[in-house]
BAVEX-578947 format. One record per residue (C-alpha): x negated, y, z negated; residue in three letters. Coordinates in pm, whole numbers, plus 50000, padded with zeros to 5 digits. Each point is the difference from the previous one (the first is absolute). Example, Ala and Ser with C-alpha at 12.3 -4.5 7.8 and 13.67 -1.06 7.14 Angstrom:
REM residues 2
<<48770 49550 49220> 'ALA'>
<<49863 50344 50066> 'SER'>
REM end
This chain:
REM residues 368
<<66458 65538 66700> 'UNK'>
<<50132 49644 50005> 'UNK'>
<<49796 49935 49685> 'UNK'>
<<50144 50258 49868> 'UNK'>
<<50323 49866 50095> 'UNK'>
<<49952 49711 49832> 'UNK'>
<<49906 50085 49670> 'UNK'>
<<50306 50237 50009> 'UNK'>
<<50245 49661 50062> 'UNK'>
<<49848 49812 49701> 'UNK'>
<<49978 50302 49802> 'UNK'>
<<50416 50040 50093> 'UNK'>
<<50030 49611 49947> 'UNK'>
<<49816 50067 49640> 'UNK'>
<<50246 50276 49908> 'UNK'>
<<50290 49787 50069> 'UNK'>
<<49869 49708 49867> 'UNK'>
<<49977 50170 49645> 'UNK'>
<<50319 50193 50033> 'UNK'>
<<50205 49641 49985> 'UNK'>
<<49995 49916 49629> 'UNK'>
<<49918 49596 49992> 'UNK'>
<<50158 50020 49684> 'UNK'>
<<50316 50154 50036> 'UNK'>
<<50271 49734 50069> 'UNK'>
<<50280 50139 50188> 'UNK'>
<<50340 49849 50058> 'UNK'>
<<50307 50070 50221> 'UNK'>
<<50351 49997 49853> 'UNK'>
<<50308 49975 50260> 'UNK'>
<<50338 49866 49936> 'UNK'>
<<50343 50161 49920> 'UNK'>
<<50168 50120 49644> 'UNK'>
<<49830 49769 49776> 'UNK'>
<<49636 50068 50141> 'UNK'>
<<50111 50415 50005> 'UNK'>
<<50085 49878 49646> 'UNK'>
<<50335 50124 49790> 'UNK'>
<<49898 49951 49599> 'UNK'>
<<50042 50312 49800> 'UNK'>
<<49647 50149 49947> 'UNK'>
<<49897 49956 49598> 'UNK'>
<<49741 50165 49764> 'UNK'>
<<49766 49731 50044> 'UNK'>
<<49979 49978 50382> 'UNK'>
<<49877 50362 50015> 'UNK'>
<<49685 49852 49838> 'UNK'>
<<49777 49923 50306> 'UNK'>
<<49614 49850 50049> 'UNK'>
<<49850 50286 50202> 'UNK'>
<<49877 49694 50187> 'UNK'>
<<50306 49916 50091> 'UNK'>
<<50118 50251 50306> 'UNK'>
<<50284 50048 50231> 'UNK'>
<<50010 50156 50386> 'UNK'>
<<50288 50188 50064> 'UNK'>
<<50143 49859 50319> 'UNK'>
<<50286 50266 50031> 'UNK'>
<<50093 50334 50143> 'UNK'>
<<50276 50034 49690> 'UNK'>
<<49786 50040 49723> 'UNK'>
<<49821 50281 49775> 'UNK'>
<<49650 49783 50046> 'UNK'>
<<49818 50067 50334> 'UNK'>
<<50017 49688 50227> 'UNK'>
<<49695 49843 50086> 'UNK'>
<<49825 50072 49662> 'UNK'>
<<49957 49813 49706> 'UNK'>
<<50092 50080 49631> 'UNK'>
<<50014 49795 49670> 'UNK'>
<<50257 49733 50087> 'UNK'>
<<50279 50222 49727> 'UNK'>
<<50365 49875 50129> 'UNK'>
<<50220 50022 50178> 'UNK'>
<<49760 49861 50264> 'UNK'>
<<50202 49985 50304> 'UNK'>
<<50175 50325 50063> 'UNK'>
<<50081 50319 49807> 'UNK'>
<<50314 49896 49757> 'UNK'>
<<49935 49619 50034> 'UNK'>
<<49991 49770 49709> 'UNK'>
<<49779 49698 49861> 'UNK'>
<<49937 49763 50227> 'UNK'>
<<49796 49691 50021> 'UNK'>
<<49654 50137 50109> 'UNK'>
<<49998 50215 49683> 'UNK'>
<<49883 49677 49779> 'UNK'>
<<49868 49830 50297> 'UNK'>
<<49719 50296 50008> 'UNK'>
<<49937 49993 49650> 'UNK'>
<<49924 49636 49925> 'UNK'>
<<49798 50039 50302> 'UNK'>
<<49775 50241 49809> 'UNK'>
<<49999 49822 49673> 'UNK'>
<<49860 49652 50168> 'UNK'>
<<49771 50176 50220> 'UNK'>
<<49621 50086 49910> 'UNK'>
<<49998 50415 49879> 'UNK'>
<<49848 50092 50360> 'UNK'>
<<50275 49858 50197> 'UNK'>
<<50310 50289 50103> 'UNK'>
<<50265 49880 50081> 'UNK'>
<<50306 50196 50274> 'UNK'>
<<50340 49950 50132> 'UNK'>
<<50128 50116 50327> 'UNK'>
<<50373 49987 49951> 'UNK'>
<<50266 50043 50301> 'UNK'>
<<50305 49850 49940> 'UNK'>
<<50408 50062 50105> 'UNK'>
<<50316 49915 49757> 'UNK'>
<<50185 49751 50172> 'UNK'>
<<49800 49960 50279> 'UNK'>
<<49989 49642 50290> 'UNK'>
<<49639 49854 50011> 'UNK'>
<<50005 50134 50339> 'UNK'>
<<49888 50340 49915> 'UNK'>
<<49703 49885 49965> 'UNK'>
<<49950 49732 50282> 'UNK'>
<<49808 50210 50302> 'UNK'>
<<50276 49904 50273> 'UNK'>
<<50346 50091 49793> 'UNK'>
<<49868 50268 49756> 'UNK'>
<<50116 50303 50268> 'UNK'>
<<50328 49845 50089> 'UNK'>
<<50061 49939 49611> 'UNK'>
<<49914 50370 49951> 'UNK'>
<<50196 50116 50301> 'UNK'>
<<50312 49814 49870> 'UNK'>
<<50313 50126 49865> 'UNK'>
<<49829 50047 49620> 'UNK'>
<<50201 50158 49716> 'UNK'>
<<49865 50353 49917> 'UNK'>
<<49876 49914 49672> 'UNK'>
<<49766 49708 50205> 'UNK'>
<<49932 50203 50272> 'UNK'>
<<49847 50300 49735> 'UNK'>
<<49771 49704 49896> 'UNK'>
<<49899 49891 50322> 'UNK'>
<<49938 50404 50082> 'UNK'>
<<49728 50018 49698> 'UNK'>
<<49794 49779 50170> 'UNK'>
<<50028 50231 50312> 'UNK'>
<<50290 49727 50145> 'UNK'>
<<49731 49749 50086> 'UNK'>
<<49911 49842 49678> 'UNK'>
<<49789 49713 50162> 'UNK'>
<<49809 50247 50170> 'UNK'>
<<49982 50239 49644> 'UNK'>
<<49853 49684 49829> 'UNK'>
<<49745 49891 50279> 'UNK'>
<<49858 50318 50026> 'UNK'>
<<49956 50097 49610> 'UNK'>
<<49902 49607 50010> 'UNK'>
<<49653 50102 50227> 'UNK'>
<<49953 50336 49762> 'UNK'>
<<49971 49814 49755> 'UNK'>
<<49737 49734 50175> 'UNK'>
<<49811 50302 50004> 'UNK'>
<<49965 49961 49614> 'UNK'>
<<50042 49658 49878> 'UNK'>
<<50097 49699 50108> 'UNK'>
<<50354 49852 50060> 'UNK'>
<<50038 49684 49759> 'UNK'>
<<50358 49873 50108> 'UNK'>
<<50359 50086 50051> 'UNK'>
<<50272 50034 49728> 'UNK'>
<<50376 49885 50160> 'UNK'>
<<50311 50025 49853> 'UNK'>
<<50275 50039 50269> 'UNK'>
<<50275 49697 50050> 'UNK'>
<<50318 50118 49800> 'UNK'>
<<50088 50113 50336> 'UNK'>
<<49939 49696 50244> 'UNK'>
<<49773 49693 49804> 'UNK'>
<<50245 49762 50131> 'UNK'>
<<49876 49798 50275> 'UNK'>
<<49646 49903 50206> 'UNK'>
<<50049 50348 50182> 'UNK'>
<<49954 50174 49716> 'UNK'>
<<49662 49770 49954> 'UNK'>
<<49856 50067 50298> 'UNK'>
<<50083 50365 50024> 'UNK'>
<<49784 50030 49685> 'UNK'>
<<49726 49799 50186> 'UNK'>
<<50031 50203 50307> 'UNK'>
<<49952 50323 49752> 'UNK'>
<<49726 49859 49763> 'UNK'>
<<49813 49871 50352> 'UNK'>
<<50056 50405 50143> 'UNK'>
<<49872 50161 49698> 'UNK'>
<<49668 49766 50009> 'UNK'>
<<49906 50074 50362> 'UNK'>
<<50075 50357 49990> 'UNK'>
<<49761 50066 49679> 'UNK'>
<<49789 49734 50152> 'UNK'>
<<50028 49809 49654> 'UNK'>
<<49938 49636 49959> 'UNK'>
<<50302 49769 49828> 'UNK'>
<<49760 49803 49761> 'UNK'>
<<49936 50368 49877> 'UNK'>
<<50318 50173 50018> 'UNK'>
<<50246 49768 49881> 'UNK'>
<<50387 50092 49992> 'UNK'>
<<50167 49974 49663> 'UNK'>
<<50389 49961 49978> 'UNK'>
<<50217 50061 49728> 'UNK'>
<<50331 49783 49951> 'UNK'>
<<50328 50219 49958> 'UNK'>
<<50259 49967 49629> 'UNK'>
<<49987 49639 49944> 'UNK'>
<<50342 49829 49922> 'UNK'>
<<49937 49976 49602> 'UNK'>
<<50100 50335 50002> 'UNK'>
<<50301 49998 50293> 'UNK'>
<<49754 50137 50245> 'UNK'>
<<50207 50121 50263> 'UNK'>
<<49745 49917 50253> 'UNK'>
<<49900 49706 49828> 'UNK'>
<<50053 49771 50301> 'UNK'>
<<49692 50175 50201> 'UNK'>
<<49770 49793 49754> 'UNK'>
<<49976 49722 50197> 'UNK'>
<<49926 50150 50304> 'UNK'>
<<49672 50217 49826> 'UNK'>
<<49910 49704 49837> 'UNK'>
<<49912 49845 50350> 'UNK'>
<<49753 50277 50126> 'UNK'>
<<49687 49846 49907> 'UNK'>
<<50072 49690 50262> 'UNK'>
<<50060 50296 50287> 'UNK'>
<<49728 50202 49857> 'UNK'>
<<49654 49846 49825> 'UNK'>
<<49854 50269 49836> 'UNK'>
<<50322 50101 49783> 'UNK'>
<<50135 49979 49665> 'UNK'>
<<50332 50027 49873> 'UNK'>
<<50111 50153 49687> 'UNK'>
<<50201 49872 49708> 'UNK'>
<<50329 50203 49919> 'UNK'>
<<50058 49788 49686> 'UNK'>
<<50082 50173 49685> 'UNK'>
<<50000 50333 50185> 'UNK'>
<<50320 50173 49877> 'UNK'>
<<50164 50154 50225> 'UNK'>
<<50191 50350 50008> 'UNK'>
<<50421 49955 49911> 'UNK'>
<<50023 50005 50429> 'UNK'>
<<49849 49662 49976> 'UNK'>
<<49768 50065 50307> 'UNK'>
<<49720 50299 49898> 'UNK'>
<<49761 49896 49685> 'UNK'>
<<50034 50149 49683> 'UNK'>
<<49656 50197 49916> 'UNK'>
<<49876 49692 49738> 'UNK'>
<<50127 49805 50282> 'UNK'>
<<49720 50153 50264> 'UNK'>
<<49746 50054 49760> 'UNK'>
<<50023 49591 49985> 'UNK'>
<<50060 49962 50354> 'UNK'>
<<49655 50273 50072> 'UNK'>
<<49813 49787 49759> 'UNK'>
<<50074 49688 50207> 'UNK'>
<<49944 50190 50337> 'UNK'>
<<49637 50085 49856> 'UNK'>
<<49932 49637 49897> 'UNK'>
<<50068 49854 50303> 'UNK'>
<<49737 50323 50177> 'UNK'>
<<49731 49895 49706> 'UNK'>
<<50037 49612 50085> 'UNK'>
<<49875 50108 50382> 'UNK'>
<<49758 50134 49884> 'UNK'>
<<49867 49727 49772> 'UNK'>
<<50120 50124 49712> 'UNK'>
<<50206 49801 49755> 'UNK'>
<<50244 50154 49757> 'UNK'>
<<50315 49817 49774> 'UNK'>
<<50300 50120 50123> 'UNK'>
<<50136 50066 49588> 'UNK'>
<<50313 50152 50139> 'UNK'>
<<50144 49652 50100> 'UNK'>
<<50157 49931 49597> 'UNK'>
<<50257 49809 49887> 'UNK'>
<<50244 50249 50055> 'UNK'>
<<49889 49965 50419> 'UNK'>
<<50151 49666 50067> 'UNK'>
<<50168 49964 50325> 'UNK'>
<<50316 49891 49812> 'UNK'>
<<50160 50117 50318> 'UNK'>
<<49876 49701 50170> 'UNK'>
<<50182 49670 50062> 'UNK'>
<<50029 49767 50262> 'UNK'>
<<50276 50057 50248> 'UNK'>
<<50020 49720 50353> 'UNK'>
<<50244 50097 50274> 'UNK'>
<<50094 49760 50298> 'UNK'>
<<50202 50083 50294> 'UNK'>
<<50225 49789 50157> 'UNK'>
<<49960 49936 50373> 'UNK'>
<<50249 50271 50095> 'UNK'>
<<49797 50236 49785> 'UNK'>
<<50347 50146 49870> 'UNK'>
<<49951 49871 49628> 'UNK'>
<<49769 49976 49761> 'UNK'>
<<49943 49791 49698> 'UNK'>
<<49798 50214 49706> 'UNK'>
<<49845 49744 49752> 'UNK'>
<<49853 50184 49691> 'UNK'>
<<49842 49917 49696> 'UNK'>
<<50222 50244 49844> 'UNK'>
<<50349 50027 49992> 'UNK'>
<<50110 50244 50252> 'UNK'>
<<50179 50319 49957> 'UNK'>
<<49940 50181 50331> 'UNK'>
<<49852 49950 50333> 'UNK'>
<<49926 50273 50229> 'UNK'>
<<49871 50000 50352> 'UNK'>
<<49783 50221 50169> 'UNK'>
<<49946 49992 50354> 'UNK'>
<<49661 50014 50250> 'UNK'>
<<49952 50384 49944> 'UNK'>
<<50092 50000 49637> 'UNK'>
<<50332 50093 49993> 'UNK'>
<<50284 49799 49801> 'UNK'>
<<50205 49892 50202> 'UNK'>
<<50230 49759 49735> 'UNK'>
<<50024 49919 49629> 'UNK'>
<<50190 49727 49831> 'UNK'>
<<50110 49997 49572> 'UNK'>
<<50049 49724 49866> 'UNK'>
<<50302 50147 49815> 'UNK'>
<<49875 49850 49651> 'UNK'>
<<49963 49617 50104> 'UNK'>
<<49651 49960 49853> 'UNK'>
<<49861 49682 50285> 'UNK'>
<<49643 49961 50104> 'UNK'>
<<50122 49920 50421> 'UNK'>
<<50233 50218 50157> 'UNK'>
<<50127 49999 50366> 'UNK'>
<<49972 50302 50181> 'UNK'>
<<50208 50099 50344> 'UNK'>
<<49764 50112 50324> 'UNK'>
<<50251 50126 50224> 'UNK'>
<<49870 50288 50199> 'UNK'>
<<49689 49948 49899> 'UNK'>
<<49917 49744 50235> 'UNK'>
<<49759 50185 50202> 'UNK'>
<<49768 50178 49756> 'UNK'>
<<49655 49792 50013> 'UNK'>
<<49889 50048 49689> 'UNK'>
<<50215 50065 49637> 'UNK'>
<<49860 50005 49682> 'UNK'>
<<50253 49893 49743> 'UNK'>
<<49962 50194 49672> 'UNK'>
<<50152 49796 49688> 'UNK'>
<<50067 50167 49653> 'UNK'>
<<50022 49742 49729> 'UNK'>
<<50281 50065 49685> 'UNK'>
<<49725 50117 49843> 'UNK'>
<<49900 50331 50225> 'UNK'>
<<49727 49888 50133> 'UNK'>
<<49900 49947 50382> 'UNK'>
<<49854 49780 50222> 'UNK'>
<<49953 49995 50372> 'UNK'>
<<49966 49768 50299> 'UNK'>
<<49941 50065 50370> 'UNK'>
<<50152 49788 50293> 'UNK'>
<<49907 49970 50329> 'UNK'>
<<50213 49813 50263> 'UNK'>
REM end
């Protein structure tokens, strides 16, 4: 009987064992509107690599959840649009040997906080005084989307083999080290409850509108930029060159199908695999960038802006991300410009967000 026994375990551990496809590479897509994605679907994106497949992570949808299908969009939820794991999946695919799948587990809330996704906030996020349109989101992942995405997470360990995680979340709060080490906190959760390793599972963030085209949440670059010294198994993505939509904050669908491209560069160079990012052009420059110095003076109730172009505007945003002061330059075209403090005295951190004459932005963060 216990031989018997035995042989019935390793038989089980056999069955298992060969049910997990070694070479299906699965990754895990969270974040907020960008990530659920909002570029009209074309002719050409309904053209999918049967290799390429999707899991449906939601109750609102036509396709059962918990099942794969051919990775057709919208990928997120029934009615939802291009997003940035469309193109992500498919250059995945086209740089991979012809045995290697490749899936995308997508759960992801329009204008969500990075704490719906961090173990000790998501519930009180959830429980929180949503909008209706939010809180029908947060209902088709059965109002725990954490919990949705771990558990379709270890279905699908059952099958392949989870390769990394796909972030694009920040247009909401990217502002300050919280935000940093909230992402940490949820990267560090996700590994230990799928009992995945970091050097094989690394997290891969995408930056928000960059400020050559007005990016309304331009300003939350910096902040993403800095992940990979909280985190050292991430990557962060380019938004250069991808156009936006005319609200200046979602991507325009050319805009994600560059921005998916980069995301699956970044997933292929963890792996060992090296591929020419051709969508950085000449057109891509980050003409929005110029150097911009503020100093305080020992009050902290002024500011001197230095910038190395002349200055139309300055705004101010404040710790959480909210703007909290702006100041035109009413036509004087100078490069330094004095700016008044006064009730601003006690917020810790502002980032001061300076438009040159010429449209574009640039942003700098200060700490007192």
């Amino acid at each position: 009987m216990k031989h018997f026994a035995i042989t019935f375990l390793m038989m089980l551990a056999t069955a298992v064992c060969h049910a997990q496809d070694q070479n299906f590479y699965i990754y895990l897509a969270i974040g907020q509107s960008n990530m659920v994605g909002q570029g009209p679907i074309e002719y050409e994106d309904s053209i999918v690599s049967p290799r390429f497949q999707n899991m449906t992570a939601s109750d609102c949808d036509i396709h059962e959840m918990g099942k794969w299908r051919i990775a057709i969009p919208p990928l997120a939820r029934q009615y939802t649009k291009i997003g940035p794991t469309d193109y992500f999946g498919r250059t995945m695919v086209e740089h991979l040997p012809d045995n290697v799948r490749v899936g995308t587990i997508i759960v992801a809330v329009d204008g969500c906080s990075i704490r719906l996704f961090h173990p000790d906030s998501c519930k009180q996020w959830t429980a929180g005084d949503l909008p209706d349109w939010q809180r029908n989101e947060v209902n088709c992942y059965g109002g725990d989307p954490l919990q949705r995405l771990l558990t379709l997470a270890r279905k699908a360990q059952n099958e392949g083999v989870i390769k990394g995680i796909l972030l694009h979340q920040g247009e909401t709060d990217a502002y300050n080290d919280t935000w940093l080490q909230m992402v940490k906190d949820v990267y560090e959760n996700i590994l230990s409850q799928l009992n995945l390793k970091a050097e094989d599972c690394p997290i891969i963030a995408g930056e928000t509108v960059d400020s050559t085209y007005n990016g309304v949440c331009a300003h939350a670059i910096p902040t993403i930029r800095r992940l990979p010294e909280w985190i050292k198994t991430s990557y962060v993505v380019s938004s250069k060159g991808c156009a936006p939509l005319s609200d200046n904050v979602h991507f325009s669908t050319e805009g994600y199908r560059k921005l998916g491209k980069r995301y699956a560069i970044a997933a292929l160079d963890a792996l060992g695999i090296k591929v020419t990012d051709d969508t950085l052009d000449d057109n891509s420059s980050d003409a929005g960038q110029f150097d911009v110095d503020v100093k305080l003076n020992k009050k902290g109730n002024r500011a001197t802006v230095t910038s190395e172009k002349p200055i139309n505007r300055i705004s101010i945003v404040s710790y959480s991300g909210k703007k909290v002061a702006q100041f035109d330059t009413m036509g004087i075209a100078d490069r330094k410009m004095m700016v008044n403090l006064k009730g601003l005295e006690k917020e810790q951190v502002l980032i001061f967000v300076v438009t040159a004459i010429d449209g574009t932005e640039s942003s700098v963060k200060i700490e007192r």
